[in-house]
N, C-alpha and C positions, 0 to 999 in steps of 0.2 A: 215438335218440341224435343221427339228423344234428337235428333240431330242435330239441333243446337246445343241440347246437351253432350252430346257426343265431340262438336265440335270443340267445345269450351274444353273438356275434359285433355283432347290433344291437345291445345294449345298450352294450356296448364304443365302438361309432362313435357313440353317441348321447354319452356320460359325456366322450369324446375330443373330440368335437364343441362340445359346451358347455364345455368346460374354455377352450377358443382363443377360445369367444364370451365368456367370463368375463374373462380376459387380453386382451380387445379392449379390451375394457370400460373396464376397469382403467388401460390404458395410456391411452387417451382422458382419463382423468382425471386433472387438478394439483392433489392432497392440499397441505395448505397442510405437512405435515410435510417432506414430499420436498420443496418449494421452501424449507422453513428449512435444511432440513440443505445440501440444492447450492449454498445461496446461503452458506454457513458456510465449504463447504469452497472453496468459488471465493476468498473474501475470504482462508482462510488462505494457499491458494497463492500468493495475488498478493504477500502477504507475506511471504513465504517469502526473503527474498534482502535483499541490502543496498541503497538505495535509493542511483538515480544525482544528483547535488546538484552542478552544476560551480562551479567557483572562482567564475565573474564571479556567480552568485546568493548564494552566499558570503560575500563580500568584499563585497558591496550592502548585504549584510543588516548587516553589524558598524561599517559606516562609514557618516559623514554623506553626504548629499544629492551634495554635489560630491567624490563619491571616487574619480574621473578627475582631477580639480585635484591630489588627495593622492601617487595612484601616478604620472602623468606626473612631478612633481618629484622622487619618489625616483630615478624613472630615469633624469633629468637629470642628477640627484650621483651614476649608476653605480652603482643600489644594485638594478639587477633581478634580479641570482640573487639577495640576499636575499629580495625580494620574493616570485620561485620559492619560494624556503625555506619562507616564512612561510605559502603560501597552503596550499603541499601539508601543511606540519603542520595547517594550519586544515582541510582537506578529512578527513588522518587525523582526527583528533576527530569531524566530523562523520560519517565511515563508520563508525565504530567506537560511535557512537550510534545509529544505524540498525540494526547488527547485535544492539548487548545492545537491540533496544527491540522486537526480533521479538516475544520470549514475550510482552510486553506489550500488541503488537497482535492475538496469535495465542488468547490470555487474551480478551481482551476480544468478540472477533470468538465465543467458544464461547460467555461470557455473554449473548448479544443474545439479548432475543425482541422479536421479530418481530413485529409483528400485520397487518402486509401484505403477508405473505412472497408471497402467488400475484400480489399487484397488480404487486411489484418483479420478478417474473420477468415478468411482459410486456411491463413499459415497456420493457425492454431496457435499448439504451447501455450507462450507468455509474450506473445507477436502486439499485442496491445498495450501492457505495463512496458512492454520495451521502446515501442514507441512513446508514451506516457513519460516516460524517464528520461529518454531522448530530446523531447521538443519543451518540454516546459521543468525538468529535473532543476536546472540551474537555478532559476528562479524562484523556485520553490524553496531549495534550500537558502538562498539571499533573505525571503519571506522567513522562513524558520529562524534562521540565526536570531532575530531580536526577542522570540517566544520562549528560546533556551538560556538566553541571556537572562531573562525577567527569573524562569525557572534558579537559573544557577545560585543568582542572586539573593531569592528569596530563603533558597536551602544554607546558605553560607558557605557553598561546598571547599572554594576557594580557603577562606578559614579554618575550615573543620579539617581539611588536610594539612595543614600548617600546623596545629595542632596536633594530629595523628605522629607527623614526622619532626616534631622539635625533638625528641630525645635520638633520631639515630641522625640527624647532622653531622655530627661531628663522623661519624664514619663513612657518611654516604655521601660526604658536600653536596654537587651539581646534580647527580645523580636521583634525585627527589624532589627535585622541580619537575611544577605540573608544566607538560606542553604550551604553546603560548596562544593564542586567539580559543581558548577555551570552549567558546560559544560557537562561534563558526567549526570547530573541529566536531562536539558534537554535535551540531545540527545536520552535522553530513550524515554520523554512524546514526544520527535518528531517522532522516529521511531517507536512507538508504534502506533500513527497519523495517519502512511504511511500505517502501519498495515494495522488499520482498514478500511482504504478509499479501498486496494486492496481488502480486504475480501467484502466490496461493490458493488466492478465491481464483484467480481465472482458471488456473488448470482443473478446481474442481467444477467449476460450474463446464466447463468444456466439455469433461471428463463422466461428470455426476447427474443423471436427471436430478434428481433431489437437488442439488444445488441451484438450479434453474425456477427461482420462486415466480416469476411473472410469465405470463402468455406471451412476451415479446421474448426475451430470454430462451424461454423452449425454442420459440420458431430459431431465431437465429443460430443459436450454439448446439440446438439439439439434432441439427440435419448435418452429413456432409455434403458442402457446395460443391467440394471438387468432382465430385461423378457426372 
């Protein structure tokens, strides 16, 4: 009896043993599946949120060249809380495009394949948003442009600027006209926005344990493959 116990006992440390040498194994290894899936759900998290966009890139994007010329004059004629008025509705529109254009990025980020899903986990950086921006950027923003459209629309921004600039016409003519495809210009500075806030979360979650909220996450971004 003690030798079949004895027996049983080695086989047990032998089955126990090679299981941990199996799971060494295993961990040692970046399946190109686990670097598609951690590289999907990094890009959704990073887009998870509304993207930061401030006034003065804003305001660049909808106006001519010299659009310091435009706003010093208005607040010459005493028109800066307009000005306020107008940018913060322009900024609403633009957040309010960023937040319905989530599913859109979070959509798109589930349809990627990959085919160098293990190369973009080691380059590190922002080796994934870049790719992300590369292969399906265009389209995204085509998809965006009608979200900012409904936004602009809804704000009146187009009016409420017209409005702001009827008293300095007469000295600024052409000069205070907004940009023209309104909605497609800003749908770019929005999803350019989204861009960059995702290539944010990747460098932290690359960079950050704490950033790495899932067991898939740790495993892939918290090893380096290149050794």
């Amino acid at each position: 009896m003690r030798r079949v116990y004895l027996a049983l006992l080695v086989s047990c440390s032998m089955f126990f043993s090679s299981c941990d040498t199996l799971k060494s194994v295993a961990d040692s290894i970046l399946t190109e599946r686990d670097a598609i899936s951690a590289i999907k759900e990094m890009l959704t998290i990073g887009s998870n949120g509304n993207a930061l966009i401030s006034k003065d890139v804003l305001m660049n994007a909808i106006l001519p060249k010299d659009v310091n010329t435009v706003l010093q004059k208005l607040q010459q004629m005493g028109l800066s809380k307009e000005i306020d008025k107008f940018t913060n509705t322009l900024t609403n529109a633009a957040t309010q495009t960023a937040t319905n254009s989530i599913p859109v990025f979070a959509d798109g980020i589930k349809r990627m394949n990959i085919t160098d899903a293990i190369n973009i986990v080691k380059n590190g950086g922002t080796a994934a948003t870049d790719y992300f921006r590369t292969t399906i950027g265009n389209d995204l923003r085509t998809t965006v442009t009608p979200i900012m459209k409904t936004a602009l629309d809804q704000y009146q921004v187009t009016k409420e600027w017209d409005k702001l600039v009827a008293p300095a016409k007469i000295f600024l003519g052409n000069k205070i006209n907004l940009n023209l495809n309104l909605d497609n210009l800003l749908a770019g500075v929005v999803t350019n926005a989204m861009f960059n806030k995702i290539a944010e979360q990747e460098v932290n979650i690359r960079t950050k344990a704490e950033a790495r909220t899932s067991p898939l996450l740790q495993r892939v971004f918290g090893k380096n493959w290149n050794n």
